[in-house]
N, C-alpha and C positions, 0 to 999 in steps of 0.2 A: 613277551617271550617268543622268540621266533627262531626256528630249525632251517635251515635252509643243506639239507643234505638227504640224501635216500638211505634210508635203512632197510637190507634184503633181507630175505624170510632166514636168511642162516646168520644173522646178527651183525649182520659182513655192512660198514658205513660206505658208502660210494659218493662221490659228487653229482650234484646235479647235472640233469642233460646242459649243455652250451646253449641251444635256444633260449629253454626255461631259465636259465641264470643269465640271459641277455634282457628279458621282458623285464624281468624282475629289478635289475640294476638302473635298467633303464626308464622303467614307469610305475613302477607300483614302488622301492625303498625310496627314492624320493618326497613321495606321500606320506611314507609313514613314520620317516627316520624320528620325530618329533616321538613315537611310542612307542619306541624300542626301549628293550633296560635290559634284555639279555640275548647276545647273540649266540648260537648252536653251529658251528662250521666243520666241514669237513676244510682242511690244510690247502689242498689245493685251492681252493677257491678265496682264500682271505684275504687277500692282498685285493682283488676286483673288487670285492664288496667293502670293503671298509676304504676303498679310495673313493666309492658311487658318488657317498655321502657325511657327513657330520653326521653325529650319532647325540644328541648333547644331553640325553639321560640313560645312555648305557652306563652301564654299573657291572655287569660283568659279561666275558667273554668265553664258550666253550670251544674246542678244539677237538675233533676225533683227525686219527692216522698222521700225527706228527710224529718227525722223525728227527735223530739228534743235531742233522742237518739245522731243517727248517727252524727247530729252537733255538738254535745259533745266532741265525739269521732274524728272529722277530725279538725276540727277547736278547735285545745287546745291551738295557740300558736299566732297566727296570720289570720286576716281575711282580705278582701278588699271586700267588695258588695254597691248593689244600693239600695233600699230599694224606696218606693214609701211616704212613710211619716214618720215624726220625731217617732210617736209614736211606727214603727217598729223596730226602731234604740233602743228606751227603752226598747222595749221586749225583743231582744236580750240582751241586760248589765242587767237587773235584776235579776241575778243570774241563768240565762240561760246557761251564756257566759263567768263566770265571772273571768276563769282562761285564757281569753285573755293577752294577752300582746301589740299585736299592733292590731288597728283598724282602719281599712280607708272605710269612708262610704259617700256615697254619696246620697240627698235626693232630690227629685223631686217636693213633696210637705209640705207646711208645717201648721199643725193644733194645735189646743192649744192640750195640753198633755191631754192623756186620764185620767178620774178621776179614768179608772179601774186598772190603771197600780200606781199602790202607792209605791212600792218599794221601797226605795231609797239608798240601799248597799253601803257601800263605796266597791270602785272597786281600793284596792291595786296594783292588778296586772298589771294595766295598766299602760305602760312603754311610748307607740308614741301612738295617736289619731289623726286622719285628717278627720276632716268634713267640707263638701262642701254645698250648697242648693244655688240654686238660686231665690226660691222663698221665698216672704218676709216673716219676721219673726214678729210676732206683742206680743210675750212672751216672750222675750229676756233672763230676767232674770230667768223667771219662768221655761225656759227651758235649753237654753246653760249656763247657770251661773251655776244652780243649778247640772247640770249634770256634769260638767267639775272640781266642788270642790270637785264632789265622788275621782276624779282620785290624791288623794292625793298625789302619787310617780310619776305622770306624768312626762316625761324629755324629750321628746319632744310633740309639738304642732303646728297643721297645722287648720285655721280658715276661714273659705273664704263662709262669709253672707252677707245679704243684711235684714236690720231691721228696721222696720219701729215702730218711737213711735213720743214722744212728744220734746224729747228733742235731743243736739249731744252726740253719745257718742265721747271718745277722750281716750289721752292714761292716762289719770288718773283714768278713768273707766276701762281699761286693767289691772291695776294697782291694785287696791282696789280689783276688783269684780273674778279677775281670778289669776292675778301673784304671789299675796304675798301669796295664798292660794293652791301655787303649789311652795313648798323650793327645788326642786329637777328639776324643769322646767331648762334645758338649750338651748333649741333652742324654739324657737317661729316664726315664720311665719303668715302672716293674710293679706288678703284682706276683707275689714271690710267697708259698705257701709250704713251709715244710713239716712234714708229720716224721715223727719222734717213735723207734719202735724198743721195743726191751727200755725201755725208762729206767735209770741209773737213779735211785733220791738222792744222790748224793753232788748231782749234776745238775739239778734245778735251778732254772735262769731265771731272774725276776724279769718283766716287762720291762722295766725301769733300766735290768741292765744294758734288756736287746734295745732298747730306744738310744740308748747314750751311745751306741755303736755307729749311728749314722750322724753323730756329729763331724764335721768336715766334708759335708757332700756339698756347699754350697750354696744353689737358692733352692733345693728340691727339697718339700715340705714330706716328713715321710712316719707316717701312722704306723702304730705295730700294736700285736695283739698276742700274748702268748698264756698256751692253756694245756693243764695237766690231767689225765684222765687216770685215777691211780687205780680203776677195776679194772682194766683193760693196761694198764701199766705202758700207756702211752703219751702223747703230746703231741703239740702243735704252736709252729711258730709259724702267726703269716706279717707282713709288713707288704706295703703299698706306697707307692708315691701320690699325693694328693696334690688335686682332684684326681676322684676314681672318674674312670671312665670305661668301663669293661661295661657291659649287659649282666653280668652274672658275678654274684658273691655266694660264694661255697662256704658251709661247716662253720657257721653263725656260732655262736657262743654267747651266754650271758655277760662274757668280758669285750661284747663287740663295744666298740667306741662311736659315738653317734655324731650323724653328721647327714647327709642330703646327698642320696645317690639319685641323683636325674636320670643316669642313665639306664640303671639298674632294673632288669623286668624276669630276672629267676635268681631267686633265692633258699637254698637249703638251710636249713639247723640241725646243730647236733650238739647234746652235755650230755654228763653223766648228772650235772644239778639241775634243779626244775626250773623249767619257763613257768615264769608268774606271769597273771593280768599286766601288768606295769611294762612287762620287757613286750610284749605283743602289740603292746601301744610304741613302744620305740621303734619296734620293726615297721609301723605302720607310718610312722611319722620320716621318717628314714629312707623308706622306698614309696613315692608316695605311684611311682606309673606300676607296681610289684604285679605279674600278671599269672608267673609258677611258682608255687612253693610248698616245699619238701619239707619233713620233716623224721628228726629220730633222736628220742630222749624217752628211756624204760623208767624214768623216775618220776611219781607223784606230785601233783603241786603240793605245796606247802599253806600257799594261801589262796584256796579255792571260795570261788565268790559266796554267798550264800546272802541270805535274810540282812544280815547287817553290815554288809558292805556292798547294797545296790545303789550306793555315789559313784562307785567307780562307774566311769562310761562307757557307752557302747564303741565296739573298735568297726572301722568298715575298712571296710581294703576294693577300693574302687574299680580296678580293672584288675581283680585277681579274675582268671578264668579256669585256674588248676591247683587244687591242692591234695598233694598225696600226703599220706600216714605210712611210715616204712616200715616202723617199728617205731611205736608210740604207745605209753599211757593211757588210760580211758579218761585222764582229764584234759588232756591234750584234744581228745577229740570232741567233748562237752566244750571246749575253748570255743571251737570254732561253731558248730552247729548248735547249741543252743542262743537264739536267739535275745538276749540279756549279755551276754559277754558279745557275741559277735555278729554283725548286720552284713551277710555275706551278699554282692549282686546278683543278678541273673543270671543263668546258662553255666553254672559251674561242672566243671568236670572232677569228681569226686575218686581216689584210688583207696581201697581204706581194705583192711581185714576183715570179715564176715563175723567174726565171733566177736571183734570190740564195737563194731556195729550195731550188732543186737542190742549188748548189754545198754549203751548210752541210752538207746532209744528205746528203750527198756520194749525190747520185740516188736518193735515198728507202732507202738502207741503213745509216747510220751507228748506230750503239748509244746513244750517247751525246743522238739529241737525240729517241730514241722514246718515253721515256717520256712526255714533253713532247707530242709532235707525238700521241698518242694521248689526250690533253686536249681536244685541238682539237675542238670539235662545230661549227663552221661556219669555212671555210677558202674564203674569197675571193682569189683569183690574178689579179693584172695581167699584161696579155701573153697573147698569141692563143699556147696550146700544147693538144695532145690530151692528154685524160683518161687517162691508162695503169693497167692492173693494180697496178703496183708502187706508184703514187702512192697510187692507193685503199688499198692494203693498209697504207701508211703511216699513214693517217688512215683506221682505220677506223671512228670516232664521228664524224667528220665530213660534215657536209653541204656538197657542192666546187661552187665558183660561182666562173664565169668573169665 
């Protein structure tokens, strides 16, 4: 990682002196082009530095004090950025941008579209498009619809939301709202998650019917998952195009469908029905690199291990290094730290509540969950409680944050 710009005491980025960025161009990036993977630039100076040398394990590039000019001018062809809300994402394509051809963006938040931003260009140029958000979407239409029909010539397409309305979407909605209105579209990709709010019983989708919906896509192989939550009087419908290949699967279910996510290294859960032994073996077997994982389900096991069913096997989950408890069960949490159900590695970073804490390890004494709880090298606690000897002594590789 390397900066190649001055930052003043008032936050003010300046460029480098002209000597200093002669020495540098000249004798030392040549040396080092081979370990670079991210370069730090002030504007004025990018064009010198990235003409010095080959870069050939850069993987990304930062930019302070560009202006709509110079974007113009570096990004004619292709772009990849993060952007902080959708409505950045439209500043740039309303004729900002508009002689892109591929863009891959990815959003952090997402707000209804600004009324200042009215634009609506058709974006010819647009060849690939990949956008990601992991936060929810409550204007579906009004925004990914309406944006994704500018890209008339679009030929490929990467999708991967999470929307929250009234109803599921399904692939007859891919269909009508996006496909037929892209003649030129030949690849498509999508991880596509929509939660269901005021739940209608009268409107319940079988999985069987959302799967029959993407008949006619093709050669694109496309998994679906749909699930009812009648205390909470909601649902969830996600579908995917297989192979996944995201890092991250959200809001897990006992109706997940199993299969080999290689790429997969954070995974949440969430039911209103209990995770058994059995399903925790499919998570494991399913994500075998799993490195964060989340969890939230207030309901009970049903078949909690005991005396007469110590055939079942130990579960290990090899490169987990995080798991939190958001709002879980105390079998949930016996799942994991009792050592008889689960063989956890070394250095785990632990998030859990203070008071189901206690209870599992029945006040920092039990046998059975210390091999485990002595794994723990960082052990974060919700709930205002004092530090006590015995707690420490429980975790003693652990680093304790309230």
């Amino acid at each position: 990682y390397l900066v190649l710009s001055r930052n003043l005491s008032n936050d003010v980025i300046c460029p480098i002196v002209d000597t200093v960025l002669d020495r540098f161009c000249s004798q030392i990036l040549p040396q080092i082009r081979y370990k670079i993977n991210f370069l730090t630039l002030e504007t004025s100076s990018v064009e010198r530095i990235l003409l010095t040398a080959d870069y050939p394990n850069l993987y990304g590039l930062g930019l302070y004090n560009i202006d709509e000019k110079s974007a113009k001018r570096f990004f004619t062809v292709e772009l990849h950025i993060t952007v902080e809300d959708f409505n950045d994402c439209l500043y740039l394509l309303n004729g900002r941008l508009s002689q892109l051809r591929t863009f891959y963006v990815k959003i952090y938040f997402f707000f209804l579209p600004s009324e200042v931003i009215k634009e609506k260009k058709s974006l010819p140029n647009m060849k690939c498009f990949s956008l990601m958000c992991k936060s929810e979407i409550l204007c579906y239409n009004k925004s990914i619809v309406s944006l994704l029909q500018r890209m008339t010539n679009l030929e490929e397409l990467a999708l991967y939301i999470f929307v929250g309305q009234r109803t599921c979407l399904d692939g007859n909605c891919l269909k009508n709202d996006i496909i037929n209105h892209l003649p030129r579209l030949n690849k498509f990709t999508f991880n596509i998650r929509s939660f269901i709010y005021d739940l209608d019983q009268a409107d319940l989708l079988s999985n069987e019917y959302i799967q029959d919906t993407f008949k006619g896509l093709g050669d694109i192989q496309v998994i679906s998952c749909v699930d009812y939550f009648p205390k909470e009087r909601t649902g969830q419908c996600h579908f995917y195009s297989y192979p996944y290949t995201l890092t991250y699967y959200n809001n897990i279910t006992n109706n997940f469908t199993d299969g080999l996510f290689k790429f997969v290294r954070e995974v949440s859960l969430f039911d209103e029905h209990p995770f058994e032994h059995e399903f925790f073996i499919r998570i494991a077997r399913a994500f075998p690199l799993l490195e964060n994982l989340s969890m939230i389900n207030q309901t009970q096991q049903k078949q909690k291990l005991n005396n007469n069913n110590e055939h079942l096997s130990i579960i290990e989950y090899l490169h987990l290094n995080q798991l939190r408890f958001i709002d879980t069960h105390d079998d949930y949490v016996e799942q994991f730290l009792v050592n008889t159900n689960t063989c956890l590695p070394k250095n785990i970073r632990l998030f859990i509540h203070y008071d189901s804490l206690k209870r599992v390890t029945n006040n920092f004494t039990r046998v059975a969950t210390r091999v485990n709880c002595c794994k723990i090298n960082c052990l974060r606690i919700y709930n205002q409680f004092q530090i006590s000897k015995r707690l420490t002594n429980y975790f003693p590789n652990a680093k304790i944050l309230i």
